[in-house]
C-alpha positions in Angstrom: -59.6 23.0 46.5 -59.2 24.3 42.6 -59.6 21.9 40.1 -57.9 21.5 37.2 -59.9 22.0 34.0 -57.2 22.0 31.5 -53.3 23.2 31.0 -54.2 26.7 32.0 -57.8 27.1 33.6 -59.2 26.2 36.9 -61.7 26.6 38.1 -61.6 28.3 41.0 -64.3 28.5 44.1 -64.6 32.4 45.1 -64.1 31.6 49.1 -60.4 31.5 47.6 -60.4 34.8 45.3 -59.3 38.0 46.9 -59.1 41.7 44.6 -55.0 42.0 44.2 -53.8 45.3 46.3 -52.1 46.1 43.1 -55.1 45.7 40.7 -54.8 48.6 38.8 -59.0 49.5 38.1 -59.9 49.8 41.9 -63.0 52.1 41.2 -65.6 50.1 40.1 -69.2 52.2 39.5 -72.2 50.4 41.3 -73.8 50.6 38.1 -70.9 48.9 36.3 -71.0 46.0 38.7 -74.9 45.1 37.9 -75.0 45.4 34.5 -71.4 42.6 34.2 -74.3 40.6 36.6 -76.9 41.0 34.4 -74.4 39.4 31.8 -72.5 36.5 34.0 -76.6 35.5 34.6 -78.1 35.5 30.9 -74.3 34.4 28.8 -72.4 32.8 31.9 -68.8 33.8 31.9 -67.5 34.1 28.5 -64.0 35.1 29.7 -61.7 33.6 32.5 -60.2 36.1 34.9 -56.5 36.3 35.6 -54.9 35.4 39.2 -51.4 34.3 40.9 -51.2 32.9 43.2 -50.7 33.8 47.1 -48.0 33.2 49.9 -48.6 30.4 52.2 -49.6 32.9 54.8 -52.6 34.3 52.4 -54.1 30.4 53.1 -54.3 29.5 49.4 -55.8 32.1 48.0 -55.1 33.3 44.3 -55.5 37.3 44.0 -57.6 38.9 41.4 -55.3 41.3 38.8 -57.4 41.0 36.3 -61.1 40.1 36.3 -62.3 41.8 39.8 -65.7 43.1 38.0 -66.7 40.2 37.0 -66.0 38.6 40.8 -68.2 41.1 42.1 -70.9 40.6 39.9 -70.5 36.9 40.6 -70.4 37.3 44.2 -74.1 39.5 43.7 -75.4 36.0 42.2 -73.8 33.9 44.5 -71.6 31.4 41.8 -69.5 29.3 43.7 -66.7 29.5 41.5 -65.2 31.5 38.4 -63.0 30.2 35.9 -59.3 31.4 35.9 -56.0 31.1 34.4 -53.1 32.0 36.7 -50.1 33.5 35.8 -47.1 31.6 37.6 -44.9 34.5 36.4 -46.1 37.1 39.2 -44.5 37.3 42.4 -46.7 39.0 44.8 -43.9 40.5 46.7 -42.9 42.3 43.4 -45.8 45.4 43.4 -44.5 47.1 40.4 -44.7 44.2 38.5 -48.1 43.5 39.1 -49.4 46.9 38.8 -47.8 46.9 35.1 -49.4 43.4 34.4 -52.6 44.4 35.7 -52.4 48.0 33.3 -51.5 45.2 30.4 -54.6 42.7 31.3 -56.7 45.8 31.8 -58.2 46.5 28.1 -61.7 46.2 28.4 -61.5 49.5 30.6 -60.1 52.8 30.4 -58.0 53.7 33.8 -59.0 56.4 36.0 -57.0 58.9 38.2 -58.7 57.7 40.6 -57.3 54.5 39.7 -53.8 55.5 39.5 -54.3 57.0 42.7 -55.0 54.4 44.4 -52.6 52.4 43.0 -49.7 55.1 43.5 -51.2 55.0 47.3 -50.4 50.9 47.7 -47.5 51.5 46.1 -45.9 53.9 48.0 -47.2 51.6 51.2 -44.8 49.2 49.8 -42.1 52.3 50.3 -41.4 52.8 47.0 -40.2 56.1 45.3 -42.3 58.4 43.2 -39.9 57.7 40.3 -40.3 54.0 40.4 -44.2 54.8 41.2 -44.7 56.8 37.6 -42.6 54.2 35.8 -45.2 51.2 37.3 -47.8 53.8 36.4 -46.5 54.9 32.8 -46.4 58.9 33.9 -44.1 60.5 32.1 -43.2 63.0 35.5 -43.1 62.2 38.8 -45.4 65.9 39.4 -47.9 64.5 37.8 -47.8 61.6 40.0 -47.6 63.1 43.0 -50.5 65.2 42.1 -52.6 62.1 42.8 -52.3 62.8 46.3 -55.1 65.7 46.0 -57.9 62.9 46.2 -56.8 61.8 49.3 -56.4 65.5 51.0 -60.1 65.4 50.6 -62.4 64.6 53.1 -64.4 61.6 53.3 -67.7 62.5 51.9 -66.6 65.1 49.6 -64.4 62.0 48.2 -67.3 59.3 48.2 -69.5 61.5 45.5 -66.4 62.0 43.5 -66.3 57.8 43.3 -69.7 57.6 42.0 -68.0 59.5 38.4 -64.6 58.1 38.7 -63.7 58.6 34.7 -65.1 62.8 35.4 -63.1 63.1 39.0 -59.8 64.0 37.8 -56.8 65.3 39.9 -57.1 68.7 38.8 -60.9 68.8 39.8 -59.9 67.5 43.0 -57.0 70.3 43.2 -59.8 72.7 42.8 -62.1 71.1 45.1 -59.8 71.7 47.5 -59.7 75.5 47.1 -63.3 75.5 46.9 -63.4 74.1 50.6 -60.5 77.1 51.5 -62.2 79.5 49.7 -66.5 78.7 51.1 -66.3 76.0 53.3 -66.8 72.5 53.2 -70.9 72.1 52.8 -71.0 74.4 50.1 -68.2 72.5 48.3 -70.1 69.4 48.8 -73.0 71.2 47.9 -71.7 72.0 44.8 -69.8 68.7 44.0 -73.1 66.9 44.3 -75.2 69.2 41.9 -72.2 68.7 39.5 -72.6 65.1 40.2 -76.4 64.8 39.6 -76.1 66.4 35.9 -75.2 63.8 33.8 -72.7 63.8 30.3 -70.5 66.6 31.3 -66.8 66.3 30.1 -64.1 66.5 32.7 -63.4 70.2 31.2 -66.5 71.2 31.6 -67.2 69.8 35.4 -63.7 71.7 36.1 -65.1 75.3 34.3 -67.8 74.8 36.9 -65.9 74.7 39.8 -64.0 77.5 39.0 -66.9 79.7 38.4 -68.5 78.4 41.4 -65.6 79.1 43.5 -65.4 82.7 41.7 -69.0 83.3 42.4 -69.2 82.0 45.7 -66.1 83.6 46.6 -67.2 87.2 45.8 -70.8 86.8 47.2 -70.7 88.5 50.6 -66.7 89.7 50.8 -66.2 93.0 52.6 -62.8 94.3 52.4 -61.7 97.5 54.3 -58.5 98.8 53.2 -57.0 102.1 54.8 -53.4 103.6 54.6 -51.3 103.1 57.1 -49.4 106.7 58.0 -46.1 107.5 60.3 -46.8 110.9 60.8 -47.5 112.5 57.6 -45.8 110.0 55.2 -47.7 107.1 54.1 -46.3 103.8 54.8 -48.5 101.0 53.8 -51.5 99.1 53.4 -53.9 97.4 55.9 -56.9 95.7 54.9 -59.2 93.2 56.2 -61.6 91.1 54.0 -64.8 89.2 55.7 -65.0 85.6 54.0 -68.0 84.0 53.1 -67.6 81.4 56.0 -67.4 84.8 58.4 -63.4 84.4 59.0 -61.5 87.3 58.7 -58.0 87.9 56.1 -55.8 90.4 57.6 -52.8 91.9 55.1 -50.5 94.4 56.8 -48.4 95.9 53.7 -45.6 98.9 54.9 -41.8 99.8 54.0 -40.4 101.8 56.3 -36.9 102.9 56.9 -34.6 100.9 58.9 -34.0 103.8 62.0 -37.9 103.4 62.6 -38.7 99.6 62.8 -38.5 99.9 66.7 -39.7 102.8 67.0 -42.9 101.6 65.0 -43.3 97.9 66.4 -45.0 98.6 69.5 -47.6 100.0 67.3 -48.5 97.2 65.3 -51.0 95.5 67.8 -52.9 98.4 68.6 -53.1 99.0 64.7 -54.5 95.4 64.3 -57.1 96.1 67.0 -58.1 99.9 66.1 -59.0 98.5 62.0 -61.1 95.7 63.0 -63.3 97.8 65.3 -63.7 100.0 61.9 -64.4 97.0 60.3 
């Protein structure tokens, strides 16, 4: 049971707080979380955190939308309860609402893509279009909202070392992560992430140049392409050429324009083309 401290701040047992859905900062660094403990143990809380309150099916809790930090440091030192004002304005049915109240409580923090992805994620769980998605968001184009999506095309792992630099792992870097894994393969792009990863006080730009030139690189170590004309009697008609990829898969590109009176006549052909280059190959 809260109780009442004064006209606006209870104090409020954690067993009852829960991290709002619609919490705008959902990527919160390891390292983040023990030094606010470190804090919360030597000062106490200086600060109260910011909740509404639940439906009647949520069993009395109050969500966290601002303030979820500091209940996970809390949690680490085991406080029974955190001070907190609630905001009787928020609907939790309304998820646009909160996520712009929780961008408006959120200034001790700078936002992430990450963040915004996650939040455009919950939000469009809640079926809501990318227009009204940027507008909760504050993205001036609904492209660049739905460019958040790259994180999550991502696998797993490859995703977990971008969360340990959330403010470096941008949607563009994770756009080019994901040619790097079309391009050599999914170790060496995780590979490569976590060596990016390990080097500390890089800029966003300069994390991205090194992707690209790792990708380049990487790309053109061990290539073979054979390319040889293709020929319908003594006219040249095209191109075929087969590349060997890093990862050992093959690119085939059949190039030709012929006249119309001899696409039948040359059809049959095509398959025993394919097969007679990649013996040569």
């Amino acid at each position: 049971m809260a109780t009442r401290l004064s006209a606006e701040i209870l104090k409020i047992p954690l067993a009852q707080l829960v991290p709002s859905p619609f919490n705008v900062r959902s990527v919160r660094p390891e390292a983040r979380i023990k030094e606010l403990a470190r804090s919360l143990e030597a000062e106490g809380q200086r600060e109260p955190i910011t909740v509404y309150s639940g439906t009647k099916e949520d069993g009395g809790k109050y969500w966290i939308i601002s303030g979820v930090t500091r209940y996970l440091a809390a949690s680490r030192l085991r406080w029974e309860t955190l001070d907190a004002r609630v905001d009787a304005t928020l609907d939790s049915a309304d998820a646009p609402t909160l996520i712009k109240m929780s961008r408006l409580h959120n200034s001790t923090c700078r936002e992430t893509e990450l963040d915004h992805a996650f939040a455009a994620r919950a939000l469009r769980e809640k079926k809501l279009t990318w227009e009204k998605i940027s507008e909760a968001l504050g993205y001036s184009s609904e492209r660049n909202t739905r460019r958040l999506n790259a994180f999550f095309k991502l696998p797993e792992r490859i995703l977990a070392v971008g969360l340990t630099m959330p403010e470096k792992f941008s949607a563009s870097a994770a756009e080019l992560l994901l040619r790097a894994i079309a391009s050599i393969g999914e170790e060496r792009t995780l590979a490569l992430l976590e060596r990016v990863a390990a080097e500390k006080n890089h800029p966003i730009s300069e994390i991205e140049r090194r992707i690209r030139t790792s990708i380049a690189h990487a790309s053109s170590r061990g290539r073979r392409t054979y390319t040889r004309k293709v020929f319908h009697g003594d006219q040249s008609v095209g191109t075929f050429s087969v590349s060997t990829l890093p990862d050992r898969k093959k690119k085939i590109l059949l190039a030709m324009a012929i006249d119309e009176h001899l696409e039948e006549e040359f059809s049959p052909r095509l398959t025993q083309l394919l097969k007679e280059f990649e013996e040569n190959v």
